[in-house]
Backbone bond lengths (Angstrom), bond angles and torsions (degrees), N, CA, C in turn:
res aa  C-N    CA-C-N  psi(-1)  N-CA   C-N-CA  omega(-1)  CA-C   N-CA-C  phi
1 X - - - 1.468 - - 1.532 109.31 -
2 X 1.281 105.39 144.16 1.783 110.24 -170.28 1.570 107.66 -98.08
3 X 0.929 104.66 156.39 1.564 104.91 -173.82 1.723 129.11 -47.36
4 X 1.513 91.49 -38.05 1.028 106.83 161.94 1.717 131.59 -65.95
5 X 1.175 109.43 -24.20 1.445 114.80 175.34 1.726 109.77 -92.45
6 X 1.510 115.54 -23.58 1.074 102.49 171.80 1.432 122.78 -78.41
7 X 1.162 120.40 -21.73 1.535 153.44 -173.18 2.053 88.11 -54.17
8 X 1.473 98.32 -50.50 1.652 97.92 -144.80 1.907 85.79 -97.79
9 X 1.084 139.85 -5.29 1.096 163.25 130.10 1.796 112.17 -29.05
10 X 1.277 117.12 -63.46 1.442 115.75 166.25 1.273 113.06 -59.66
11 X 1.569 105.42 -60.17 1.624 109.18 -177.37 1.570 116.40 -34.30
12 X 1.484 116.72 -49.46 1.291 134.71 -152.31 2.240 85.93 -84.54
13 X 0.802 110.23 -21.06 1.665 95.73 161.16 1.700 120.97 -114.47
14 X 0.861 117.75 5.79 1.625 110.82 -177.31 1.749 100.34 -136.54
15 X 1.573 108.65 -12.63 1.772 111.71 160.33 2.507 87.53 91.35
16 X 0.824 99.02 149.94 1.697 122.84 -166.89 1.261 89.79 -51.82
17 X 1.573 129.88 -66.94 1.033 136.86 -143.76 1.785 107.02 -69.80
18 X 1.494 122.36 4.03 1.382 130.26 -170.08 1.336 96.15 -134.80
19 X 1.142 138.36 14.22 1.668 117.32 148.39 1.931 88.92 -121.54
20 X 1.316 77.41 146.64 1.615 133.89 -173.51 1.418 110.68 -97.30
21 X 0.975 148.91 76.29 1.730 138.63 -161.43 2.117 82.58 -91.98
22 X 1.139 100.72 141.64 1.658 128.71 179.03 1.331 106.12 4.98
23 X 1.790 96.23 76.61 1.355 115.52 158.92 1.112 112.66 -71.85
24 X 1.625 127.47 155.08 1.473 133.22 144.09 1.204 113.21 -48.87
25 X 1.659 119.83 108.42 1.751 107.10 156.90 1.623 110.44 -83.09
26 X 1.375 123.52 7.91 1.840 113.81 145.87 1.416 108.61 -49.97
27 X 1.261 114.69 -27.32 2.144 92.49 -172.80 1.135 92.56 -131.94
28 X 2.476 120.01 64.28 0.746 74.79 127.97 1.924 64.77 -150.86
29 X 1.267 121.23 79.18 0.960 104.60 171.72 1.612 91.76 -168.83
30 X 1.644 130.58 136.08 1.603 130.30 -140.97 1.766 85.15 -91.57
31 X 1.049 122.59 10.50 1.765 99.19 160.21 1.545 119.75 -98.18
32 X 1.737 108.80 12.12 1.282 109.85 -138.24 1.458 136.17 -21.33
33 X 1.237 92.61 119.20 1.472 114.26 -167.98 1.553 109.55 -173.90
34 X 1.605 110.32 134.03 1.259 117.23 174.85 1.688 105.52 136.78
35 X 1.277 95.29 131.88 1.601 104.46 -175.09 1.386 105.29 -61.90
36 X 1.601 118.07 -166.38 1.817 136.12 168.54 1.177 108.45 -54.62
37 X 1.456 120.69 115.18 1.706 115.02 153.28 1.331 91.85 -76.67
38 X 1.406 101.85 169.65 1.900 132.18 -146.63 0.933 87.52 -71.88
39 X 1.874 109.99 -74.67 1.460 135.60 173.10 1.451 113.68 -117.28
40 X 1.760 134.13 139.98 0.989 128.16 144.04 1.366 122.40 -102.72
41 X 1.071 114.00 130.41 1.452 137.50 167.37 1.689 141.47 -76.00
42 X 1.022 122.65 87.81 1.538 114.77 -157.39 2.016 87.53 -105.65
43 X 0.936 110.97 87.64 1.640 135.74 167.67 1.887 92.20 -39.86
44 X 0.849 106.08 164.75 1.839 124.84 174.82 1.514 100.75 -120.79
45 X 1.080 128.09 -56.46 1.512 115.61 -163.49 1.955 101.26 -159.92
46 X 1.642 104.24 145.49 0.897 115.00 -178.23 2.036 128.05 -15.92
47 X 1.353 101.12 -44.33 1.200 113.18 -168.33 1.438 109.13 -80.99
48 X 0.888 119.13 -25.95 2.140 137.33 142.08 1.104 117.12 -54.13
49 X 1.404 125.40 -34.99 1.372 105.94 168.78 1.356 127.39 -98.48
50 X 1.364 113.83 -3.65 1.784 131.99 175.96 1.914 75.38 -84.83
51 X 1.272 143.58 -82.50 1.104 138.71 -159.96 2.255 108.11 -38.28
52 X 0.614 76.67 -57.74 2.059 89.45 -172.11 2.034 84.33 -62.24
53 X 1.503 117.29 -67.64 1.555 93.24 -168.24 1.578 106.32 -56.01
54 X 1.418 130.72 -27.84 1.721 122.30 -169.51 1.453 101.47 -62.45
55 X 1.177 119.69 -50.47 1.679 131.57 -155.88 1.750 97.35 -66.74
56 X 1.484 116.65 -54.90 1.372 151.31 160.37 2.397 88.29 -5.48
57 X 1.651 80.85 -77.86 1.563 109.66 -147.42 1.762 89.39 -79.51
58 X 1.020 139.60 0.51 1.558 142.54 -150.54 1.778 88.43 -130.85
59 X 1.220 114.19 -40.84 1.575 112.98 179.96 1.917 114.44 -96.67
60 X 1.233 94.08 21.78 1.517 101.63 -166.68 1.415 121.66 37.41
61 X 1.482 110.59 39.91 2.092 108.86 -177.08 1.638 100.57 -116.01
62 X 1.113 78.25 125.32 1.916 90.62 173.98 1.411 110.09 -38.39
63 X 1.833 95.11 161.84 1.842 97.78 -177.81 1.710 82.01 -161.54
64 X 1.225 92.36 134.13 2.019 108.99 149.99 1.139 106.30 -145.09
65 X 1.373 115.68 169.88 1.519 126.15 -161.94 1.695 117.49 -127.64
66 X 1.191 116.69 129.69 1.562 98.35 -147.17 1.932 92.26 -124.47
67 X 1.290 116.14 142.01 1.390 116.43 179.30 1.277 102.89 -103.86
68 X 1.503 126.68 -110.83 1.669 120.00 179.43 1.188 109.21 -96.30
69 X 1.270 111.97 2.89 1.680 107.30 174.83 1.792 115.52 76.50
70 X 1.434 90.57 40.92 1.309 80.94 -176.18 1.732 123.87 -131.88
71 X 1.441 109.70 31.75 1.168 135.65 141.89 1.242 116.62 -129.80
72 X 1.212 125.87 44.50 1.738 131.30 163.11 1.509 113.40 -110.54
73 X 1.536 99.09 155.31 1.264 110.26 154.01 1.147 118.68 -123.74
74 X 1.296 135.79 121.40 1.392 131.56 -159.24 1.636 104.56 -112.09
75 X 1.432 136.47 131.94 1.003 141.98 -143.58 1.874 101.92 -96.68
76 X 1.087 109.79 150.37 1.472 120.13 -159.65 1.315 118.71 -73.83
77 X 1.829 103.14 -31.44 1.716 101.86 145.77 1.146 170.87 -95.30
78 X 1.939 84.63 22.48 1.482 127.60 -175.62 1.203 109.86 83.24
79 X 1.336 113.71 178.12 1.234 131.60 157.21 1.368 142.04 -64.78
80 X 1.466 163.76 157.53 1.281 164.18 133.59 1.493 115.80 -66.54
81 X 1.180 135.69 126.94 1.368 103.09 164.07 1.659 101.32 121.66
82 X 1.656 115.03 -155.91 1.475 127.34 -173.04 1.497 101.87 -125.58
83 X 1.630 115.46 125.22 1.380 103.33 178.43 1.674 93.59 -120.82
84 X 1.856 114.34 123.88 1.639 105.07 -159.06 1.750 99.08 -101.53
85 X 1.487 105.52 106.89 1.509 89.44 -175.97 1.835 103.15 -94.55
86 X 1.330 84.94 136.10 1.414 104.55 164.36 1.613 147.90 -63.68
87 X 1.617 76.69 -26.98 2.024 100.80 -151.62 1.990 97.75 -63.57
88 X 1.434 86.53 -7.80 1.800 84.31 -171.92 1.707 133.32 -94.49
89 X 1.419 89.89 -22.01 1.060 99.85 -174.68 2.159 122.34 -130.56
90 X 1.101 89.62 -7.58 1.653 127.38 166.05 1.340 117.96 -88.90
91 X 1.479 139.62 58.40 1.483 123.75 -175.19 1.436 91.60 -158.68
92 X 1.176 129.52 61.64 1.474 137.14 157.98 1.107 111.85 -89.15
93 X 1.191 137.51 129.03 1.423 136.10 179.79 1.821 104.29 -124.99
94 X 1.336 113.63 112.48 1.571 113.63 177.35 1.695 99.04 -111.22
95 X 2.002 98.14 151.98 1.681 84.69 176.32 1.926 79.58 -116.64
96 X 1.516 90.14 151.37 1.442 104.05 -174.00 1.737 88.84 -107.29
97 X 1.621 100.17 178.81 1.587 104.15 -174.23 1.410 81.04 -105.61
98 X 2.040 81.62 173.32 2.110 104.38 -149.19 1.549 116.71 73.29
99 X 1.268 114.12 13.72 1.591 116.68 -177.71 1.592 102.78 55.48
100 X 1.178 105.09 45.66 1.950 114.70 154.43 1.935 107.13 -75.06
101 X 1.351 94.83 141.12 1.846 89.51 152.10 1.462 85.09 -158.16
102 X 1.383 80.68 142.62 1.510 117.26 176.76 1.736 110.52 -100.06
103 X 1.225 115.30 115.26 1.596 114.68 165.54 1.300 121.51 -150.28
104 X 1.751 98.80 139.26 0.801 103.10 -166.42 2.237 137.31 -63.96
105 X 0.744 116.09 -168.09 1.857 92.81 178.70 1.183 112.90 -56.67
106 X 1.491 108.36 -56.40 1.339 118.86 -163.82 1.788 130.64 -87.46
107 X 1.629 95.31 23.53 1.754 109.24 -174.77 1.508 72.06 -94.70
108 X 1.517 94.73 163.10 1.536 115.52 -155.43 1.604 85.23 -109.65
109 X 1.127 114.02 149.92 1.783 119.88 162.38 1.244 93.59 -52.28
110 X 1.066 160.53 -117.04 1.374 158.73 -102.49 1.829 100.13 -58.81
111 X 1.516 90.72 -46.26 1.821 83.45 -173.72 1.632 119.27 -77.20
112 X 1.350 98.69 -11.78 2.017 107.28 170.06 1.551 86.92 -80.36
113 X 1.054 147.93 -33.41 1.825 124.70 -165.68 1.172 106.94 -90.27
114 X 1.363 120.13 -34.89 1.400 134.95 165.03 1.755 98.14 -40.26
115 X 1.224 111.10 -99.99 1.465 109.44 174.99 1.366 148.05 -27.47
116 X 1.436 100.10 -32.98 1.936 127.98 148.90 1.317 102.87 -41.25
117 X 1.720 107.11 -70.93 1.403 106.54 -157.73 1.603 112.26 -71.46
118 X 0.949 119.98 -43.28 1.724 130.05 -170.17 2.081 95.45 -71.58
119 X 1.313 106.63 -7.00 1.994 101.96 163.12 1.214 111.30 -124.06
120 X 1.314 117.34 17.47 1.449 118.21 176.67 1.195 128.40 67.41
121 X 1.296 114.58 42.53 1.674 124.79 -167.72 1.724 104.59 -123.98
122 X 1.506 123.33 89.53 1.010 123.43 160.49 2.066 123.74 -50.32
123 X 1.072 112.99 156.60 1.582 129.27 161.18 1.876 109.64 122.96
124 X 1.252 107.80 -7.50 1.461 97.92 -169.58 1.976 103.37 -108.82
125 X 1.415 116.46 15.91 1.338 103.76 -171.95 1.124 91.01 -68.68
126 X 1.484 149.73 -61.77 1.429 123.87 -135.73 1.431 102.34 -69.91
127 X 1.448 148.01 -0.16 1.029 127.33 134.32 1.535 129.51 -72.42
128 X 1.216 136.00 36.56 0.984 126.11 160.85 1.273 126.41 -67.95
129 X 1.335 120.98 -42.82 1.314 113.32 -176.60 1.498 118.52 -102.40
130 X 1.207 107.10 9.61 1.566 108.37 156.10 1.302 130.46 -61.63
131 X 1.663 115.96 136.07 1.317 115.54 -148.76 1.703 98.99 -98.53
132 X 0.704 79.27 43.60 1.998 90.35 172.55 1.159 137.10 -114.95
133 X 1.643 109.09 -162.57 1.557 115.76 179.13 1.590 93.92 -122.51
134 X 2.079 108.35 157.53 1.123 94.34 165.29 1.350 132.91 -63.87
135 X 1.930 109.23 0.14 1.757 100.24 -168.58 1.412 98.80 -87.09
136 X 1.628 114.15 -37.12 1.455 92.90 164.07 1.217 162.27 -34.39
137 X 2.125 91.41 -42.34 1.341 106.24 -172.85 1.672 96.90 -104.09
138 X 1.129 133.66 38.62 1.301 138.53 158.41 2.151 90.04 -113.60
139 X 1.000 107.89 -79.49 2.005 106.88 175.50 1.711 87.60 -8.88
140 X 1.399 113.35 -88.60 1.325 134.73 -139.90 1.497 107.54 -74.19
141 X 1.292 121.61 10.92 1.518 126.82 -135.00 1.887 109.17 -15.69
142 X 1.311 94.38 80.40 1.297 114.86 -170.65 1.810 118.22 -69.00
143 X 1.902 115.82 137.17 1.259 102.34 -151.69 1.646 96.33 -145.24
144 X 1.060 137.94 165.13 1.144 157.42 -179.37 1.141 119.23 -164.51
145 X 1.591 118.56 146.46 1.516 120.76 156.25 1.944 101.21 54.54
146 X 1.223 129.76 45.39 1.043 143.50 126.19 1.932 85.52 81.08
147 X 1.344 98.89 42.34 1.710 128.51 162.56 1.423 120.23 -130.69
148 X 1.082 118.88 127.73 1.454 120.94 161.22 1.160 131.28 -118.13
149 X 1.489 138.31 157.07 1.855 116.32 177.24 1.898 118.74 -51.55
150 X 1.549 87.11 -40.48 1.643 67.62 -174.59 1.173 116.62 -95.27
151 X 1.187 141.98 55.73 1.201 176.16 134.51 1.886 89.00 -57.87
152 X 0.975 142.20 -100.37 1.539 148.06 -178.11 1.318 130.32 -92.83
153 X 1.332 125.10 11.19 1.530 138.54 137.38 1.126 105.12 -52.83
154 X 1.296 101.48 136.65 1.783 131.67 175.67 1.597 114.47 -123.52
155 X 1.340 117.70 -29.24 1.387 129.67 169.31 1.290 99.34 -152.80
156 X 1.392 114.46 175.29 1.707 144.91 -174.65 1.755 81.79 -144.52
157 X 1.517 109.47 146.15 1.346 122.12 174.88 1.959 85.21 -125.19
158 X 1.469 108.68 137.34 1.265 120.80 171.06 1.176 115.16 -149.61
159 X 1.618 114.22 -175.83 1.190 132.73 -137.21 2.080 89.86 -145.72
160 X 0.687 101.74 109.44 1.758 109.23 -164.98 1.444 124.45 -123.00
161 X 1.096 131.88 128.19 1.868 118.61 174.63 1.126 118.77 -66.80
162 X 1.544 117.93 123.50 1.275 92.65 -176.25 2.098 93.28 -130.42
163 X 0.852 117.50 136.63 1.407 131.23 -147.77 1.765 97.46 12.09
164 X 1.064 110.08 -114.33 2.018 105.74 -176.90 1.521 115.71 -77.73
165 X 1.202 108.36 0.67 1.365 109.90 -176.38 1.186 119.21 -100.11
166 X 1.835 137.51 -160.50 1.235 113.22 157.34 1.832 86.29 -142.08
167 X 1.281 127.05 143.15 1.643 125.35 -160.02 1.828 81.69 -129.71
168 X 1.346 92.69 175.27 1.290 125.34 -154.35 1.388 124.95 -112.25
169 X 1.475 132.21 64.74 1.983 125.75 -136.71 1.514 89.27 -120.26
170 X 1.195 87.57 169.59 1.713 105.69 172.00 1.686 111.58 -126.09
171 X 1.797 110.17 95.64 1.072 91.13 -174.30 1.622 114.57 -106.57
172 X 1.807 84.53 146.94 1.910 92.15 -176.00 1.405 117.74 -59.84
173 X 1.340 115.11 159.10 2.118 127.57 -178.58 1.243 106.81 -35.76
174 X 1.991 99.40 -44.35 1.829 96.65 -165.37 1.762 110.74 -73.50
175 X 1.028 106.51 -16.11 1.430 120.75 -179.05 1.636 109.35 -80.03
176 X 1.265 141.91 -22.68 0.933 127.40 -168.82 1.366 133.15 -114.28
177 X 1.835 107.77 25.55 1.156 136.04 157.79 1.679 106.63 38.12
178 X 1.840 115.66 71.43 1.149 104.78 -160.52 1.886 78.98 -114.58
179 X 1.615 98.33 143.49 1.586 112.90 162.35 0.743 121.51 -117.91
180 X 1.780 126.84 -148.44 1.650 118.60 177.31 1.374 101.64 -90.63
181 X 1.467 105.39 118.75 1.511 115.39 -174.39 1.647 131.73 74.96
182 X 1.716 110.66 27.96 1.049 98.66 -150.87 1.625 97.04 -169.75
183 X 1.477 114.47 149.75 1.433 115.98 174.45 1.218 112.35 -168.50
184 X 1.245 116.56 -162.52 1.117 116.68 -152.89 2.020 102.53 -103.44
185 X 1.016 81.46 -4.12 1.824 103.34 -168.70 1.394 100.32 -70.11
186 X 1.826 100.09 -44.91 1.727 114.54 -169.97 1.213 102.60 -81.18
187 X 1.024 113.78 -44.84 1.791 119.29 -170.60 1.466 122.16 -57.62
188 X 1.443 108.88 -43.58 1.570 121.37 156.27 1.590 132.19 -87.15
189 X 0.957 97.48 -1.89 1.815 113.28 172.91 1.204 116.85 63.34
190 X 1.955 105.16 30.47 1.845 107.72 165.16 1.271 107.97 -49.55
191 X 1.509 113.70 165.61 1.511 121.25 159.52 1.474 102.67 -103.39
192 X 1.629 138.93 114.79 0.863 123.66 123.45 1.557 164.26 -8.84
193 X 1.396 122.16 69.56 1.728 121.69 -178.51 1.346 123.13 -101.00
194 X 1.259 112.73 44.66 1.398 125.81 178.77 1.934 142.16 107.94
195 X 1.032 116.11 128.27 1.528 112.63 -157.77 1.706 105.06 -126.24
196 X 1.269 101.98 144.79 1.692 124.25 -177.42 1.325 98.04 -74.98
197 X 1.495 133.89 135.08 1.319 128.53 165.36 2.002 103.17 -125.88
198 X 1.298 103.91 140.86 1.363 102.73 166.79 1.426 128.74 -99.09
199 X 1.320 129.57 109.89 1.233 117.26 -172.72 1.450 97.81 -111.91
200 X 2.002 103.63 -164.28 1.334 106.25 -165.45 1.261 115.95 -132.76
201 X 1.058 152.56 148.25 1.527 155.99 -164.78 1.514 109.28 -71.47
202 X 1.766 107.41 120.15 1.596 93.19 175.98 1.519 89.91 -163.28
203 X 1.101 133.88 142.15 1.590 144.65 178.14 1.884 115.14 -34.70
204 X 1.243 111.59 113.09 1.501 109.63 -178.20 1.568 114.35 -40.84
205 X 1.427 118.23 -29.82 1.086 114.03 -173.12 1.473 109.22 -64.33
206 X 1.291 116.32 -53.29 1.515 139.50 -161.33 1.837 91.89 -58.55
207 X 1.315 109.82 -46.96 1.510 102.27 -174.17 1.163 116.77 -80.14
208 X 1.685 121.90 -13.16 1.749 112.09 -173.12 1.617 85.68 -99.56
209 X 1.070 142.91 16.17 1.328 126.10 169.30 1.945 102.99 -110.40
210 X 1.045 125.45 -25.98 1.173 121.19 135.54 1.320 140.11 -37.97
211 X 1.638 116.42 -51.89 1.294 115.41 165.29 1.449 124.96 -75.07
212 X 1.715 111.26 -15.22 1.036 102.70 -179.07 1.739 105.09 -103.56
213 X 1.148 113.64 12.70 1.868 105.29 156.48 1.616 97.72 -83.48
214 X 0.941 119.76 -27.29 1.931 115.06 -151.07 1.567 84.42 -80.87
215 X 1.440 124.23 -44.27 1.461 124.79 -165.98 1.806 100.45 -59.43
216 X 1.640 114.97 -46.82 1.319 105.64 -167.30 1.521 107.37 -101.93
217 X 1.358 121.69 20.82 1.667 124.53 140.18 1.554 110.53 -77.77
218 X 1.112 124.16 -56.61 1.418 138.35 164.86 1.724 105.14 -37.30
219 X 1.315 119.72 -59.24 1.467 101.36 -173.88 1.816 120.26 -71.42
220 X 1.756 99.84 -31.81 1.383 101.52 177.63 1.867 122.83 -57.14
221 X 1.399 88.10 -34.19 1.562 91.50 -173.75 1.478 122.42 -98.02
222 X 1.383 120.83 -34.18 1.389 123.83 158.09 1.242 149.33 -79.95
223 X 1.557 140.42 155.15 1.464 103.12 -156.74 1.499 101.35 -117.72
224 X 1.444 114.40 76.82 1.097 142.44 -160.96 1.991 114.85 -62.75
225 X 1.586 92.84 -12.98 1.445 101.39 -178.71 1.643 116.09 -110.87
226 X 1.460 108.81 59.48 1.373 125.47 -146.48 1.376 96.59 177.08
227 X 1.765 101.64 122.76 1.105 100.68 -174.93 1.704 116.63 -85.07
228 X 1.199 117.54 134.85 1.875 128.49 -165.93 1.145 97.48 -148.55
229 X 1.957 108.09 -178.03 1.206 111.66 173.49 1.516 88.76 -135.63
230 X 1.348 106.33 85.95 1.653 90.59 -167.68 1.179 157.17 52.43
231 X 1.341 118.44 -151.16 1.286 93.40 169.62 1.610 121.41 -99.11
232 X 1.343 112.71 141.34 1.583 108.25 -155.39 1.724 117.03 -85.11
233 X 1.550 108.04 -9.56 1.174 102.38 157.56 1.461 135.24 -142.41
234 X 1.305 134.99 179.09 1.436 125.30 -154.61 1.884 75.52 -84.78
235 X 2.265 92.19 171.31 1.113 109.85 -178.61 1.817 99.68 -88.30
236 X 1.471 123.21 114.16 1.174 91.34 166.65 1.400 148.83 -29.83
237 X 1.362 129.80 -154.43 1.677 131.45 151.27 1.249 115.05 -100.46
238 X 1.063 116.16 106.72 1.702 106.05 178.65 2.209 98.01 116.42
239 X 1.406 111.28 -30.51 1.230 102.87 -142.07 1.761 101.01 -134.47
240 X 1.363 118.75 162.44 1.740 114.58 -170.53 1.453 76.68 -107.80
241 X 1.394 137.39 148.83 1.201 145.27 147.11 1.419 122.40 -52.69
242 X 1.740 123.23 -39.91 1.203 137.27 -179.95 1.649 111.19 -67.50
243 X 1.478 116.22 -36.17 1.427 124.60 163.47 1.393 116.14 -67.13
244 X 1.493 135.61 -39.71 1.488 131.93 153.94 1.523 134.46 -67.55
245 X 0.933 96.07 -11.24 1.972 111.20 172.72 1.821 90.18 -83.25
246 X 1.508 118.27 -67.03 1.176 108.03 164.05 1.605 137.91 -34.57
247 X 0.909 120.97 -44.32 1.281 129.64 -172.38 2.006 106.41 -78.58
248 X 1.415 99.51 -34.98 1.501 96.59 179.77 1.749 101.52 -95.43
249 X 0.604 126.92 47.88 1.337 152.30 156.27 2.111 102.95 49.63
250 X 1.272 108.80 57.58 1.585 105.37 -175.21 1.604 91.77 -106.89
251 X 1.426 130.48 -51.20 1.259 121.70 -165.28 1.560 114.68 -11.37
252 X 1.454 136.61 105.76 1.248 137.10 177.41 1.654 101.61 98.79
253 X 1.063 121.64 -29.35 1.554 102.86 157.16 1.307 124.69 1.81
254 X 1.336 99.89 145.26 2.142 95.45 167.46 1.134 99.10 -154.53
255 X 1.702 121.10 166.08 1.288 127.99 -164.80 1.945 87.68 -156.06
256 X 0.928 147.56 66.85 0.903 158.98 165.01 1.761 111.73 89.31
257 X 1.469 127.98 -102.93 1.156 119.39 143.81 1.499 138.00 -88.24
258 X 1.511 103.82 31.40 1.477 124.62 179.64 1.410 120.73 -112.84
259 X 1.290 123.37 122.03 2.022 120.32 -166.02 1.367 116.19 -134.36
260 X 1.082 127.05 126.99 1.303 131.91 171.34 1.898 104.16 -52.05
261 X 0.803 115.39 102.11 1.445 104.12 -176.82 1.575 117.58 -55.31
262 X 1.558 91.38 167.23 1.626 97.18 -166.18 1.666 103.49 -124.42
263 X 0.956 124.54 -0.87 1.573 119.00 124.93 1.368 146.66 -77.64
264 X 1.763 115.00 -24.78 1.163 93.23 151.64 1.439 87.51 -146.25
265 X 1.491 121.66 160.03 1.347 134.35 -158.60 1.638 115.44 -83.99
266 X 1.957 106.34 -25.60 0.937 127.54 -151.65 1.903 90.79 -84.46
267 X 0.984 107.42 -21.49 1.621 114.24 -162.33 2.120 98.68 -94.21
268 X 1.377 105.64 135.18 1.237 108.09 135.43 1.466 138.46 -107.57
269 X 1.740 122.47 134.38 0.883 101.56 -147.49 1.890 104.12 -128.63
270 X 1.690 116.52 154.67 1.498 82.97 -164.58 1.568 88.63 -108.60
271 X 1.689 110.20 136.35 1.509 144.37 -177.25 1.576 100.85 -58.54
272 X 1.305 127.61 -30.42 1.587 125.01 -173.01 1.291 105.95 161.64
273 X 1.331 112.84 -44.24 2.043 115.51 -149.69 1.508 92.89 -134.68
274 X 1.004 126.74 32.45 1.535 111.78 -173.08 1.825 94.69 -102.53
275 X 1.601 79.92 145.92 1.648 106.15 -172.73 1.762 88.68 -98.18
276 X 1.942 94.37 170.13 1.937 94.22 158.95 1.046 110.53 -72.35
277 X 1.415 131.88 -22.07 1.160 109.65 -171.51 1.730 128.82 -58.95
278 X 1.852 91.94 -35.32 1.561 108.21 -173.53 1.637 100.77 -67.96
279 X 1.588 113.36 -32.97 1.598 111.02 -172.40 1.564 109.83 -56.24
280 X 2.076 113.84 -39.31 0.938 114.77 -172.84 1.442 128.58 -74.88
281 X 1.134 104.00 -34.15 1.419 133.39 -178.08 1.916 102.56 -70.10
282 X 1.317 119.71 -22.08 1.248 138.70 -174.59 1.755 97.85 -91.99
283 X 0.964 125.94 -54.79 1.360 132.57 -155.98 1.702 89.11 -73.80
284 X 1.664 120.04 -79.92 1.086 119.15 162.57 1.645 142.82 -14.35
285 X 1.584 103.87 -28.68 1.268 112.07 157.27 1.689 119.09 -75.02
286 X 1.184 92.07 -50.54 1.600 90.05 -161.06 2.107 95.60 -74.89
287 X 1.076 120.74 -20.50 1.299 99.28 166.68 1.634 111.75 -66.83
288 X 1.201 109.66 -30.92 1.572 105.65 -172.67 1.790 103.03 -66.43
289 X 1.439 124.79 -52.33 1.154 117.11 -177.27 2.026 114.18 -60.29
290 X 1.013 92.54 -51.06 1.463 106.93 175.98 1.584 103.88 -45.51
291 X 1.273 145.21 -42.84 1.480 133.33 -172.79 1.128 91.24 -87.04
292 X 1.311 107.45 -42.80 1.963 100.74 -166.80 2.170 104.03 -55.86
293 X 1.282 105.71 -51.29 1.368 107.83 172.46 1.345 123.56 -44.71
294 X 1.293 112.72 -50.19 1.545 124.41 -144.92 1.488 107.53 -142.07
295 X 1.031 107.41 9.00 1.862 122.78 -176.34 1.828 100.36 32.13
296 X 1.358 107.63 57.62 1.457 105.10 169.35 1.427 106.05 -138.74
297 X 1.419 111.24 133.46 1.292 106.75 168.79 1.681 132.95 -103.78
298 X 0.839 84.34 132.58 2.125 95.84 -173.35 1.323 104.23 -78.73
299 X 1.308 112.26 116.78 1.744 120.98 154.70 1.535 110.67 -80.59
300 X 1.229 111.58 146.26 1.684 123.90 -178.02 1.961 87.52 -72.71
301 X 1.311 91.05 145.36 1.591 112.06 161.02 1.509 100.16 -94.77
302 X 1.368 126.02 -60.62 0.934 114.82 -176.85 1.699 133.86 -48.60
303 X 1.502 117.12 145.39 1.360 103.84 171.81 1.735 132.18 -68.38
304 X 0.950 125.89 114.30 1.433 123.43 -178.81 1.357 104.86 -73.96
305 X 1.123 121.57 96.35 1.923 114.77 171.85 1.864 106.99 -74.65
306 X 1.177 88.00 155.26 1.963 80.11 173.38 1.642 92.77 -144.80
C-alpha cells in the first residue's frame, strides 16, 4: 500500500479532520522539540484505536502513542510512520463508588487529583503535579513524593496482540509487573486506554492542602518554567542522580540550546533553540563525566524516540 492509500485508509476510520499529515511534534511535547510526525492521529474511541494500530501492523508502518509529551524526546527529523495521540480525545475521568475512579489514558494527573479531591477521595495527590497522562503514569509507573501509580491501580485497561489481531483486556495490578520506571505495558508494547484506581475517603480540604504543599515543594525546587521533560534520568540504587551530576561538576552545563539546569541538576532543560541533538549530545556528556567522577552510571528516564 502507497502512502497515499494508507493516508486515506486512516482517514476512512478516525474521519479527515483527525489525521495530521507532518505535524510538528515540538507543539506537542513540553520540551518542545522534535521534527514532523508522518501522520498524527487523534483516534475518537477505543475501537479506532485497535482499528489505526491493526491497519498500522497489517501495512508494516510504524506506530507509537503519544500523551502530552511529557517524558519524550522526539527526534529532530521526525518521525516515519503513525504517532496516535491521545491527550485529546481520551481524558474522561469518572469516580465510581468504593472510592473507584476510572480514567481514561489521556486525562492528565492533575485532572484525576483534581476530581479525587473535589469527591473526597484521598491517595492520588502525589501525582498532582505530574506533567502527564494517566497512560503514561501507569507505562512509567510514575511516582513522586514517596507515591507511585501502582501504589492505587487496581486495573490497566489495554490494547494487546493477540495472534493477527489486537483485543481489548483489562489487566489486574498483580498482572502488570510495574517497577521503578517500568512495566509490563512498556516491556511488551501494550497501548494503554485507561486504568481503575482505588482511593480513600478523606475531607477535600485535608487533600487540597496536601496538594497544595507538594505544588510549592515542586515549584521551589524544579525549574518548572523551562521547557523539559522532567527529570532526565533514573534515580540510581543507593544514589539521587541530581546529587551526582552535581558532584561531577555539569550543573549549568550546555550543549548548544540544551542545559543541565541550574536549579535543579536532575533536569535537562531547553534554553530556547535546543535541537535533540544538543539534548543527546548533553545527556551523553554528563553520563560520561558522572561515571568518570563517581563510577556510576545514569540511565535516561526520559524516552529517547528515534
Amino acid at each position: 500500500m502507497n502512502a497515499q492509500d494508507f493516508e486515506k485508509s486512516l482517514r476512512d476510520i478516525v474521519g479527515s479532520q483527525n489525521v495530521r499529515p507532518d505535524e510538528p511534534l515540538a507543539e506537542h511535547t513540553t520540551f518542545r522539540i522534535g521534527g514532523p510526525a508522518q501522520w498524527l492521529v487523534t483516534p475518537r474511541s477505543e475501537d479506532e484505536v485497535a482499528a489505526v494500530v491493526s491497519t498500522c501492523e497489517a501495512g508494516g508502518v510504524p506506530w507509537r502513542v503519544l500523551g502530552l509529551g511529557s517524558n519524550v524526546l522526539a527526534p529532530d527529523e521526525g518521525l516515519d510512520g503513525v504517532t496516535l495521540l491521545l491527550a485529546d480525545n481520551f481524558a474522561d475521568v469518572e469516580v465510581l463508588p468504593g472510592g473507584l475512579v476510572r480514567a481514561e489514558a489521556g486525562a492528565t494527573n492533575a485532572a484525576v487529583a483534581a476530581v479525587a479531591r473535589d469527591t473526597g477521595l484521598a491517595g492520588y495527590e502525589f501525582a498532582s503535579g505530574i506533567p502527564g497522562t494517566v497512560g503514561g503514569a501507569a507505562i512509567m509507573n510514575a511516582g513522586a513524593y514517596e507515591g507511585q501509580f501502582s501504589d492505587v491501580a487496581v486495573e490497566v485497561r489495554c490494547l494487546v496482540p493477540d495472534g493477527n489481531t489486537w483485543s481489548i483486556v483489562n489487566v489486574p495490578a498483580a498482572e502488570a509487573n510495574w517497577g521503578y520506571r517500568t512495566s509490563r505495558m512498556m516491556c511488551e508494547g501494550w497501548v494503554v486506554l485507561g486504568a481503575t484506581l482505588q482511593l480513600r475517603a478523606d475531607s477535600p480540604a485535608a487533600i487540597a492542602a496536601r496538594m497544595e504543599e507538594l505544588r510549592e515543594r515542586r515549584e521551589s525546587k524544579q525549574p518548572l518554567e523551562m521547557p523539559s521533560a522532567g527529570s532526565t534520568f533514573k534515580r540510581p540504587e543507593g544514589h539521587f542522580a541530581g546529587a551526582l551530576i552535581q558532584e561531577a561538576g555539569c550543573q549549568g552545563l550546555r550543549v548548544g540550546g540544551a542545559q543541565v539546569s541550574e536549579k535543579h541538576a536532575g533536569f535537562v532543560v531547553n534554553t530556547g533553540d535546543a535541537t535533540a541533538a544538543d539534548v543527546l549530545a548533553l545527556i551523553a556528556e554528563v553520563q560520561r563525566r558522572v561515571h568518570e567522577t563517581t563510577g556510576v552510571q545514569l540511565e535516561p528516564e526520559v524516552r529517547l524516540w528515534q
